[in-house]
Each structure stands twice: as structure tokens, then as C-alpha cells.
PDB file of N, CA, C and O in Angstrom, chain B, residues numbered from 101:
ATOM      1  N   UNK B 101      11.099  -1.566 -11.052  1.00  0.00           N
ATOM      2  CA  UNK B 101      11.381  -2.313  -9.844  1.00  0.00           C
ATOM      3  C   UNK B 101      10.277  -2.043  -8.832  1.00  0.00           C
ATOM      4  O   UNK B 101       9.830  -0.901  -8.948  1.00  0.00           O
ATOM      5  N   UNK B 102       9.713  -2.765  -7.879  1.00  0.00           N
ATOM      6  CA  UNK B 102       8.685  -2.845  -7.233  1.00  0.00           C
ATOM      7  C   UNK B 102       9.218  -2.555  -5.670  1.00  0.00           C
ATOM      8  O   UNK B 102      10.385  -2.281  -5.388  1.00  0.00           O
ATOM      9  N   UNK B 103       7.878  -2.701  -4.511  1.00  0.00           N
ATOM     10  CA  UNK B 103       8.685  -2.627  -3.579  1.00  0.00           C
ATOM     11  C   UNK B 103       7.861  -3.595  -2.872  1.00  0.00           C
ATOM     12  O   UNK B 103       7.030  -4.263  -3.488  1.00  0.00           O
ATOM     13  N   UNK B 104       8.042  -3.717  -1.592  1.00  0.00           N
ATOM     14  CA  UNK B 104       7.606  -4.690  -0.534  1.00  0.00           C
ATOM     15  C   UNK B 104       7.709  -4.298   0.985  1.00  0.00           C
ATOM     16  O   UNK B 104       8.771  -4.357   1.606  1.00  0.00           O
ATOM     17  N   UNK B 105       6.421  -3.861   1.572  1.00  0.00           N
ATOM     18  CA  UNK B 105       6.063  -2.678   3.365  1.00  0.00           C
ATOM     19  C   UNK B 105       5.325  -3.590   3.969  1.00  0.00           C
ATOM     20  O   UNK B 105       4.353  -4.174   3.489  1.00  0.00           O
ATOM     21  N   UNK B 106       5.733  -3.701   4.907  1.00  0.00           N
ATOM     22  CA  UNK B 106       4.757  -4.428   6.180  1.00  0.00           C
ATOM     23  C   UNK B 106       3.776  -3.266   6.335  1.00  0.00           C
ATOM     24  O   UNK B 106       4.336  -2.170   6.350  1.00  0.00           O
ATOM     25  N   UNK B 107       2.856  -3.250   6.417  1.00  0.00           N
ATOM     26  CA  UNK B 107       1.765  -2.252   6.556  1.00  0.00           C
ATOM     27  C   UNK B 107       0.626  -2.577   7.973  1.00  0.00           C
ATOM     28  O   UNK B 107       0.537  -3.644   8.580  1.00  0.00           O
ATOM     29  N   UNK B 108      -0.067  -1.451   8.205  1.00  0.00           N
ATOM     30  CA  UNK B 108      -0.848  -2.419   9.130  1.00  0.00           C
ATOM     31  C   UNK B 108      -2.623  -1.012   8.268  1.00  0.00           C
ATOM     32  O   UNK B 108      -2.938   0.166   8.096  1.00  0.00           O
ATOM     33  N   UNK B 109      -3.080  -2.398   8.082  1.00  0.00           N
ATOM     34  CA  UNK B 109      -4.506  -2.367   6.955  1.00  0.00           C
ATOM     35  C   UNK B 109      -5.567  -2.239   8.155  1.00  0.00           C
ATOM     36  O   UNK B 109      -5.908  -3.161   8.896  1.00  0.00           O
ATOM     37  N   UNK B 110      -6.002  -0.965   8.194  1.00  0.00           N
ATOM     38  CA  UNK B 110      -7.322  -0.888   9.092  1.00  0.00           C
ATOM     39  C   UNK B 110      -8.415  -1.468   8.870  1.00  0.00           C
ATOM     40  O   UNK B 110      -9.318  -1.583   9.698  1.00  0.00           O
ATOM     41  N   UNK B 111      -8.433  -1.985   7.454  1.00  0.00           N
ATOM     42  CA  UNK B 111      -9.327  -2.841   6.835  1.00  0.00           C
ATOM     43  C   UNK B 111      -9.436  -4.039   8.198  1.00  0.00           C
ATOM     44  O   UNK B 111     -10.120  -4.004   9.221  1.00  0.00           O
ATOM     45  N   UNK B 112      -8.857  -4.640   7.900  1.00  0.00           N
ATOM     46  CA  UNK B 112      -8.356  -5.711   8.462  1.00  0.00           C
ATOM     47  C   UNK B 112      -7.499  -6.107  10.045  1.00  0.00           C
ATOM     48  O   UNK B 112      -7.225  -7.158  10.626  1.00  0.00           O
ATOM     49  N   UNK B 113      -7.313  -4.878  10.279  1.00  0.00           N
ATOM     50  CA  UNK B 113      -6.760  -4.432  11.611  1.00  0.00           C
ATOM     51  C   UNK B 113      -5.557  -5.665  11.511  1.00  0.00           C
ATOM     52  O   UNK B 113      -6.053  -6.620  12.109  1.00  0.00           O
ATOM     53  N   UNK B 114      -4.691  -5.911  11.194  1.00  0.00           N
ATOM     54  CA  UNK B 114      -3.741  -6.254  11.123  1.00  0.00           C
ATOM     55  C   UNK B 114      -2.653  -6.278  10.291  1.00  0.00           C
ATOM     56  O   UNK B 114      -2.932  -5.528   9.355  1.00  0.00           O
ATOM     57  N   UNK B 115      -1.489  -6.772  10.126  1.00  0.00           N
ATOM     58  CA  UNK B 115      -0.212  -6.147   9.709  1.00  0.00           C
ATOM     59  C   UNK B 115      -0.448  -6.905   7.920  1.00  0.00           C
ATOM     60  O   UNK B 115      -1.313  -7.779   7.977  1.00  0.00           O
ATOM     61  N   UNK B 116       0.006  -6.767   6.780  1.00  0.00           N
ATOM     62  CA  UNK B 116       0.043  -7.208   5.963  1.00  0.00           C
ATOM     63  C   UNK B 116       1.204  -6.731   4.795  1.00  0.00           C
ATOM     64  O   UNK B 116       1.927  -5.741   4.684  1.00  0.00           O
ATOM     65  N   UNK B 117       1.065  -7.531   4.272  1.00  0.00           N
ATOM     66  CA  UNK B 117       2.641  -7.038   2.892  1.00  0.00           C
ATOM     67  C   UNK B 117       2.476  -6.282   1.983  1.00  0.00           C
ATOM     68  O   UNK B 117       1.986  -7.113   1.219  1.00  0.00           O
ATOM     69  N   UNK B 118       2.476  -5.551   1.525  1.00  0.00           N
ATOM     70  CA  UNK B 118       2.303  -4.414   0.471  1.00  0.00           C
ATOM     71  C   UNK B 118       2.925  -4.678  -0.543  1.00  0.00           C
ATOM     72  O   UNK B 118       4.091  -4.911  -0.225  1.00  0.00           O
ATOM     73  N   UNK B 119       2.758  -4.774  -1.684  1.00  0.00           N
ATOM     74  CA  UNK B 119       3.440  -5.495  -3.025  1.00  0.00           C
ATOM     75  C   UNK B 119       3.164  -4.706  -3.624  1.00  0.00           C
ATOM     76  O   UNK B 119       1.947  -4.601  -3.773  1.00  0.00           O
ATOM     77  N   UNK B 120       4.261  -3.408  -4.518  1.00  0.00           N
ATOM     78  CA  UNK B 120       3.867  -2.280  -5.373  1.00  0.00           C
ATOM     79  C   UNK B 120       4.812  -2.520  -6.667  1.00  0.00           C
ATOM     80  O   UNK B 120       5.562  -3.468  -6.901  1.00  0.00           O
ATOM     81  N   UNK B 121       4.548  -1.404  -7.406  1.00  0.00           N
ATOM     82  CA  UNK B 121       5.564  -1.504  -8.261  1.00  0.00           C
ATOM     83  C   UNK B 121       4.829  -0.658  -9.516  1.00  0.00           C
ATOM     84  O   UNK B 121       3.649  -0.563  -9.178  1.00  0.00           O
ATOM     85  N   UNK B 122       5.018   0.002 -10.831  1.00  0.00           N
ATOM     86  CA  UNK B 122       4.783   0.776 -12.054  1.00  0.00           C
ATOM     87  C   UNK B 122       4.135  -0.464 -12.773  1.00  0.00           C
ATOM     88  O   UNK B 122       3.002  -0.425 -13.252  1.00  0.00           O
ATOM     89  N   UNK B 123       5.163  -1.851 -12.814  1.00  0.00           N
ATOM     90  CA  UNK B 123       4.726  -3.169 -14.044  1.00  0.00           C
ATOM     91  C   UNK B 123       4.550  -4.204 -12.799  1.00  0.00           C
ATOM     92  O   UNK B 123       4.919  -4.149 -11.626  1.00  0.00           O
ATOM     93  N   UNK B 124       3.987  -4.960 -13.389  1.00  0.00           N
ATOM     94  CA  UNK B 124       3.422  -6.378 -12.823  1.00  0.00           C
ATOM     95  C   UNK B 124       4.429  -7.713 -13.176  1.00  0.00           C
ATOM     96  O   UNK B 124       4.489  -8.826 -12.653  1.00  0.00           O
ATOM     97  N   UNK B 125       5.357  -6.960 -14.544  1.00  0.00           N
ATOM     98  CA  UNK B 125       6.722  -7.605 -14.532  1.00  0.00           C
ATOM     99  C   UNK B 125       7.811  -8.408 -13.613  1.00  0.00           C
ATOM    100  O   UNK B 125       8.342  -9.488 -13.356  1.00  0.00           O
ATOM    101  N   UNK B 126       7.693  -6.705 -13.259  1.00  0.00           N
ATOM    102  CA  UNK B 126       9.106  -6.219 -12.606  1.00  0.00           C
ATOM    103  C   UNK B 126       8.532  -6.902 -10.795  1.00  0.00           C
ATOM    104  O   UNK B 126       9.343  -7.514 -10.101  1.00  0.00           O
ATOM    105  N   UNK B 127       7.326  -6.686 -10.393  1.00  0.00           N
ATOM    106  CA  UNK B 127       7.061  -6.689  -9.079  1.00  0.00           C
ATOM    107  C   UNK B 127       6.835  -8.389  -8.976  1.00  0.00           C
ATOM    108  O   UNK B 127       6.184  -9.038  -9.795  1.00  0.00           O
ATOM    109  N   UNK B 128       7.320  -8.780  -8.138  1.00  0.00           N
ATOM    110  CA  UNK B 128       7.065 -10.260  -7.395  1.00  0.00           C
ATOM    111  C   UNK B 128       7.692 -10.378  -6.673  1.00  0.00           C
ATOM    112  O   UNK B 128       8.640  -9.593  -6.684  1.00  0.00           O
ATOM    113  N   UNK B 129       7.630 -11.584  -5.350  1.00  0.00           N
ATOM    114  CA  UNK B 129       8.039 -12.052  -4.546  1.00  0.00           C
ATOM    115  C   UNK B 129       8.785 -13.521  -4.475  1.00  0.00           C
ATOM    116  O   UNK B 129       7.610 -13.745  -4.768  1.00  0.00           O
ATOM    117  N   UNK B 130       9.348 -14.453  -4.409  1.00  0.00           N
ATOM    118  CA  UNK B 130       9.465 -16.140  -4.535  1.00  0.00           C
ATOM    119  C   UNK B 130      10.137 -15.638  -2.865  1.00  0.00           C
ATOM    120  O   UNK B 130      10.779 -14.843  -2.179  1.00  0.00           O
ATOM    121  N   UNK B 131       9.156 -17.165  -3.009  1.00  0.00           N
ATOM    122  CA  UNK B 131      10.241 -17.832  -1.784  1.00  0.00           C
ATOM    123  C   UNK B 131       9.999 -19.222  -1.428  1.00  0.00           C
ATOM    124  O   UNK B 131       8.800 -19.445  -1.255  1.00  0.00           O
ATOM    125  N   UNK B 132      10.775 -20.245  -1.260  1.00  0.00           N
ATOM    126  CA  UNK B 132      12.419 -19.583  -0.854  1.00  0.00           C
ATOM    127  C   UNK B 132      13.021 -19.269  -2.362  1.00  0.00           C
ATOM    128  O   UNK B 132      12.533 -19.342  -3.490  1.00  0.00           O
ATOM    129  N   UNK B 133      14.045 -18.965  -1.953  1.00  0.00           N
ATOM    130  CA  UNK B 133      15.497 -18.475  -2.684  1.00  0.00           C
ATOM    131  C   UNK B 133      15.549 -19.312  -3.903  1.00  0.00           C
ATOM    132  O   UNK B 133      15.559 -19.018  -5.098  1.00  0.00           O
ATOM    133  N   UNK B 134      15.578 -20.446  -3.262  1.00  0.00           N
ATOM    134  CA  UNK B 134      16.457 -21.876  -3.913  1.00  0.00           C
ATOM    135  C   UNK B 134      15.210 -22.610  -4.569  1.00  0.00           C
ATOM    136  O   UNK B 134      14.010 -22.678  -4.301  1.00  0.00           O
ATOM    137  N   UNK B 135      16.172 -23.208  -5.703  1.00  0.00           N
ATOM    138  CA  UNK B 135      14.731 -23.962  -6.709  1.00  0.00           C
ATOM    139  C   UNK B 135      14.058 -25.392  -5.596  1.00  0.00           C
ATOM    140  O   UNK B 135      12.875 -25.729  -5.578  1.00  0.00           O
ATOM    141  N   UNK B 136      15.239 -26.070  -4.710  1.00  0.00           N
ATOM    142  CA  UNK B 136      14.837 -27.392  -4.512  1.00  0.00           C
ATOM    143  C   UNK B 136      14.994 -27.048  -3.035  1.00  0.00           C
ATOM    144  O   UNK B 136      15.232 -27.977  -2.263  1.00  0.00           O
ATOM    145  N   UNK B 137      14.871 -25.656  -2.510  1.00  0.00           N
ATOM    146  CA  UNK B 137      14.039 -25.600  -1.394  1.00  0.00           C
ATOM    147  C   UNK B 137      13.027 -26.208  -0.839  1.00  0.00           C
ATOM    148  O   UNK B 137      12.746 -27.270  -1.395  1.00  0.00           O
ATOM    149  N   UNK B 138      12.239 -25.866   0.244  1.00  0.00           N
ATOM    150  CA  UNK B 138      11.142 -25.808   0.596  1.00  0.00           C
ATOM    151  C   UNK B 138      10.407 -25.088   2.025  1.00  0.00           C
ATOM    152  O   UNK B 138      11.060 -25.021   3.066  1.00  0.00           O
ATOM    153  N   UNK B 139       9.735 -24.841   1.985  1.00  0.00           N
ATOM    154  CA  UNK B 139       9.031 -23.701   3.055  1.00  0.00           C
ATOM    155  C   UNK B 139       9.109 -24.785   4.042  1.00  0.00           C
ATOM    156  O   UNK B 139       9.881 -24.488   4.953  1.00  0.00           O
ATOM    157  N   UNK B 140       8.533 -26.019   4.174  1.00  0.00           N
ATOM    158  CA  UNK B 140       8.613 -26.682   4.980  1.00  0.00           C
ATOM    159  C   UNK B 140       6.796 -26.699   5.641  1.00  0.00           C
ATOM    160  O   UNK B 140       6.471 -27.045   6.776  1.00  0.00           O
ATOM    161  N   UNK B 141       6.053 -26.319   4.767  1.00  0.00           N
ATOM    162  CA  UNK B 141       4.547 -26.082   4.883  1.00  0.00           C
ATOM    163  C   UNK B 141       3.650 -27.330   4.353  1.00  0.00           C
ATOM    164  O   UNK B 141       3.279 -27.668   3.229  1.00  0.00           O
ATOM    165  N   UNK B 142       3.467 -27.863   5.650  1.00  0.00           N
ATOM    166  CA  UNK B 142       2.380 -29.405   5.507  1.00  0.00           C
ATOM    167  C   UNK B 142       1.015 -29.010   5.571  1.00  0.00           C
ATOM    168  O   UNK B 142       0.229 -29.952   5.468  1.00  0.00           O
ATOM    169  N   UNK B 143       0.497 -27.845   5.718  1.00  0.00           N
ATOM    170  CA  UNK B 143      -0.938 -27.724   5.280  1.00  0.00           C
ATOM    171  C   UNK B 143      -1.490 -27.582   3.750  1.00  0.00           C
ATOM    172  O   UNK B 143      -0.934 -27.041   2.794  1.00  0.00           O
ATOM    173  N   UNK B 144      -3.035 -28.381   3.828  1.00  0.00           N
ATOM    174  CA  UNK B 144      -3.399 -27.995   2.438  1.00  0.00           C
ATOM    175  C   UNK B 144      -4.001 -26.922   1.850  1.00  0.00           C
ATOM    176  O   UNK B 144      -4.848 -26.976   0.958  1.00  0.00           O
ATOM    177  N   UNK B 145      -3.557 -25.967   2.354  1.00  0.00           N
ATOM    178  CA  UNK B 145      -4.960 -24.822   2.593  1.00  0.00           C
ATOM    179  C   UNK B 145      -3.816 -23.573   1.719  1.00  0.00           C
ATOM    180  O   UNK B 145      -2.704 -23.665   2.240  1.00  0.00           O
ATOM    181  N   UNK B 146      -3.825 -22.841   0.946  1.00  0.00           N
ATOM    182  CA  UNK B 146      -3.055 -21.675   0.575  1.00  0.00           C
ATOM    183  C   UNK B 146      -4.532 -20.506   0.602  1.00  0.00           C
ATOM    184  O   UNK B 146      -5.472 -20.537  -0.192  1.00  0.00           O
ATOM    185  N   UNK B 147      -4.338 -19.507   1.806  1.00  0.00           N
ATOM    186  CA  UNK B 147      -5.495 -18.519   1.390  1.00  0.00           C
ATOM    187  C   UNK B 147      -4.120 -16.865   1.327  1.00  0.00           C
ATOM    188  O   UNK B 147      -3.038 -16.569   1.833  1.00  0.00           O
ATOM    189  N   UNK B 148      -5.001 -16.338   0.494  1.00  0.00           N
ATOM    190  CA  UNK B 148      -4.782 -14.661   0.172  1.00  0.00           C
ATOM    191  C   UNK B 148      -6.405 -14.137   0.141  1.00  0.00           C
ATOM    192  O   UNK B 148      -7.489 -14.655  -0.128  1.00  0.00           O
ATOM    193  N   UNK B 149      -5.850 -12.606   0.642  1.00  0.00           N
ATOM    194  CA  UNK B 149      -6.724 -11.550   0.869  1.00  0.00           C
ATOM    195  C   UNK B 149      -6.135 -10.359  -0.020  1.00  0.00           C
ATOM    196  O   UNK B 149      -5.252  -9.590   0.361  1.00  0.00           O
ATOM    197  N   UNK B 150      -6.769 -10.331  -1.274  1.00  0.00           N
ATOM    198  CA  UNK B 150      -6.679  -8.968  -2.108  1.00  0.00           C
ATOM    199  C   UNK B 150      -7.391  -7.893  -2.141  1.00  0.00           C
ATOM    200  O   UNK B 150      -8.574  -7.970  -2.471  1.00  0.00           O
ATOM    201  N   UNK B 151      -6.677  -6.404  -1.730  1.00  0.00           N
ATOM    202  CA  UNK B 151      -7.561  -5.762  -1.786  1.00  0.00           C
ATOM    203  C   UNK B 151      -8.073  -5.038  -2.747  1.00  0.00           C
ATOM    204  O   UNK B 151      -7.503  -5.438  -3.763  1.00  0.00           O
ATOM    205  N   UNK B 152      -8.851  -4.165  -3.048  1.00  0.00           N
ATOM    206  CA  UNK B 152      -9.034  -3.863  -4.441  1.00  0.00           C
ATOM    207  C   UNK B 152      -8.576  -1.924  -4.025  1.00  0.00           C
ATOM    208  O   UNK B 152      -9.041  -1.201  -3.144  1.00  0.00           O
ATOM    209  N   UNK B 153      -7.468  -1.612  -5.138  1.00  0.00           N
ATOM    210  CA  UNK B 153      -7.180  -0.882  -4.705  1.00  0.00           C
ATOM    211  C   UNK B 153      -7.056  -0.268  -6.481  1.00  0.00           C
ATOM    212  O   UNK B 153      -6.032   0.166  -7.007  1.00  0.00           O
ATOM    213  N   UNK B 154      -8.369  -0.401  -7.097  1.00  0.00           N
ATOM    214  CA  UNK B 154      -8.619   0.382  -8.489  1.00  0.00           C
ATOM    215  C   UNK B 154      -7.562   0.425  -9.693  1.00  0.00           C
ATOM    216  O   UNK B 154      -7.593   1.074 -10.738  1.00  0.00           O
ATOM    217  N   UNK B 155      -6.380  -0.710  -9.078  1.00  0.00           N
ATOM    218  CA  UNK B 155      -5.644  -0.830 -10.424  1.00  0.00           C
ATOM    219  C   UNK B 155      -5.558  -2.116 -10.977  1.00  0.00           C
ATOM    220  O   UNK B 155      -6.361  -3.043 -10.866  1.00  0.00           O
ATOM    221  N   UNK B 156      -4.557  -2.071 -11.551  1.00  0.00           N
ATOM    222  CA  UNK B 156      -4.534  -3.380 -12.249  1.00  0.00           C
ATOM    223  C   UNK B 156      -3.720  -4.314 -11.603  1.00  0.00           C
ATOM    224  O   UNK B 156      -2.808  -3.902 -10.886  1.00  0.00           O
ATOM    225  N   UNK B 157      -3.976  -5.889 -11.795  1.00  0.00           N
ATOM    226  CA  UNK B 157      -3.563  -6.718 -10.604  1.00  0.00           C
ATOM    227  C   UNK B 157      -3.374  -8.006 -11.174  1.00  0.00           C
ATOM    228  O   UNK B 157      -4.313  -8.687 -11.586  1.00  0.00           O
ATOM    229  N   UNK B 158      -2.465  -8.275 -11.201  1.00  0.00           N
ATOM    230  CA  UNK B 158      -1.991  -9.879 -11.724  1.00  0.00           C
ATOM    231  C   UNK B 158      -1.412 -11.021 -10.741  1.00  0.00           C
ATOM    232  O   UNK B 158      -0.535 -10.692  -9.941  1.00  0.00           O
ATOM    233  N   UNK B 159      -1.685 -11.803 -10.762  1.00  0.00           N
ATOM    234  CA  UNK B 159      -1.176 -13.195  -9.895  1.00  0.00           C
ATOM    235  C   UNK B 159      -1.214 -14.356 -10.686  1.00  0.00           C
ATOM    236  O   UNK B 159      -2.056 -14.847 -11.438  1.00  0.00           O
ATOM    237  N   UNK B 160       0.634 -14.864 -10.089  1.00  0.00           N
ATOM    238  CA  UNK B 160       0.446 -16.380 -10.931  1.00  0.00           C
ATOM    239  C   UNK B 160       1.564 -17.199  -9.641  1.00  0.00           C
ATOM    240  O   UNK B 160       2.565 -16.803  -9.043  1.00  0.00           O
ATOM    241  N   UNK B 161       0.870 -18.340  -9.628  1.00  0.00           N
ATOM    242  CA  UNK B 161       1.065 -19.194  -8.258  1.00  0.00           C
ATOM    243  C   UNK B 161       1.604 -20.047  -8.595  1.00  0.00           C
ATOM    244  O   UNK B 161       1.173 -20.384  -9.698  1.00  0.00           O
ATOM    245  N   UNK B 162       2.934 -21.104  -8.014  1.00  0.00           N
ATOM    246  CA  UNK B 162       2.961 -22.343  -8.618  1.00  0.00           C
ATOM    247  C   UNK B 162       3.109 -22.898  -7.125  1.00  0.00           C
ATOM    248  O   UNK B 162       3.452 -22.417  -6.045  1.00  0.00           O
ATOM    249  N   UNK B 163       2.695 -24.106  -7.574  1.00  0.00           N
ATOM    250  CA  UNK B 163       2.799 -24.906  -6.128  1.00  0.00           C
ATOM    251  C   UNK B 163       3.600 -26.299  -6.996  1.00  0.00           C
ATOM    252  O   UNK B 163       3.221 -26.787  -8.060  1.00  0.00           O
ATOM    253  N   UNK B 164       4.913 -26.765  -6.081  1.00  0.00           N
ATOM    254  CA  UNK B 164       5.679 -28.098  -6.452  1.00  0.00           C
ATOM    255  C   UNK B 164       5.161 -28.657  -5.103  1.00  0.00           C
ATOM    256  O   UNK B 164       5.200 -28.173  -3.972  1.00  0.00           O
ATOM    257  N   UNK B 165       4.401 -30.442  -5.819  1.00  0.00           N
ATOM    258  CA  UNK B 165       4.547 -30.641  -4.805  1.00  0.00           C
ATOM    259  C   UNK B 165       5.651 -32.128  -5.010  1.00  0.00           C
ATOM    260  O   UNK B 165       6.035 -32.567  -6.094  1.00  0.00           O
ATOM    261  N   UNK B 166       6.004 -32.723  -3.556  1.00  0.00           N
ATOM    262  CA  UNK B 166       7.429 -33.870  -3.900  1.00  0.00           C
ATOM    263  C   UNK B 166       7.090 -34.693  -3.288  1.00  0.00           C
ATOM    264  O   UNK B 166       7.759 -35.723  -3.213  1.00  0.00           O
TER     265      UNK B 166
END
């Protein structure tokens, strides 16, 4: 099971999410909740900032769009 910290990254001098966990399984986030949700997000732009923190690191994204 993974966890999830608001952190604040001196890197970056601001607050950011911390996404941990042993497996890359077990650790993720969704949101929203609900399959036929929606964030309610009209921009086209999706950016992330990864830091490299010497382990191993997986990401998989889906974007619906309607």
C-alpha cells in the first residue's frame, strides 16, 4: 500500500504531492472517484514535474475525452 504527503520541495519552493509506496502496483492516485465523472478541466495542457529520486518510477495516464 502506498502513501500520499503534501510536501513543500525546496527544489521548487513550493508545496507538491508525494506519491510513495514498496510496488508501483499498489501506489496510484485516480480522480475523480466515479468512472463518468469529470474534473471539469477545459484546458489542453496536462504538465507534471518528476523528480528523480534514484528509484524506480512508473506512470500510466489516461485521458477520456466526451
Amino acid at each position: 500500500m502506498g502513501t500520499i504527503r503534501k510536501v513543500f520541495d525546496m527544489t521548487l519552493g513550493s508545496h507538491v504531492l508525494e506519491i510513495s509506496g514498496r510496488n508501483s502496483l499498489s501506489t496510484f492516485i485516480t480522480s475523480p472517484v466515479g468512472m463518468f465523472q469529470t474534473l471539469g478541466v477545459r484546458l489542453p495542457y496536462f504538465v507534471m514535474v518528476a523528480k528523480n529520486m534514484n528509484r524506480q518510477f512508473t506512470i500510466d495516464i489516461q485521458v477520456r475525452w466526451f
